[in-house]
Residue, then its C-alpha position, 0 to 999 in steps of 0.5 A: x570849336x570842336x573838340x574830339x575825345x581820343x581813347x587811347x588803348x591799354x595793352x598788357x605785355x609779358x617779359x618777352x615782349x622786351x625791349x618794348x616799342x610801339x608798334x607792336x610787331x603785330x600792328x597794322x603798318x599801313x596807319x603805323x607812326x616811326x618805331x619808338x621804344x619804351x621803358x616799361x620795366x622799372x615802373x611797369x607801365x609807359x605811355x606812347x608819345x605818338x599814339x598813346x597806347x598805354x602799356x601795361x607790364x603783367x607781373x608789375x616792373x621788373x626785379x633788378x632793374x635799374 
């Protein structure tokens, strides 16, 4: 059995990128999976449950967020 080791990438995205979803607008769509969106601002980071991509809030989780 062989087992193959995935790297999922780790992507940093700014307040202006919200609301967050994965595939960024800028991603290839040829290979792309459905548009999911993901809630990063209260802890500041979400994984994607299709490709794994981490991404990573900068400036941390957003104030007044609930």
């Amino acid at each position: 059995m062989s087992q193959t080791l995935h790297t999922a990438r780790v992507v940093e995205v700014t307040e202006k990128d919200l609301p967050l979803h994965c595939p960024l607008p800028a991603e290839t769509v040829w290979n792309a999976h459905p548009r999911v969106f993901l809630p990063i601002e209260e802890k500041g980071e979400a994984r994607c449950p299709y490709c794994g991509t981490l991404y990573r809030l900068k400036g941390g989780p957003v104030a007044g967020h609930h």
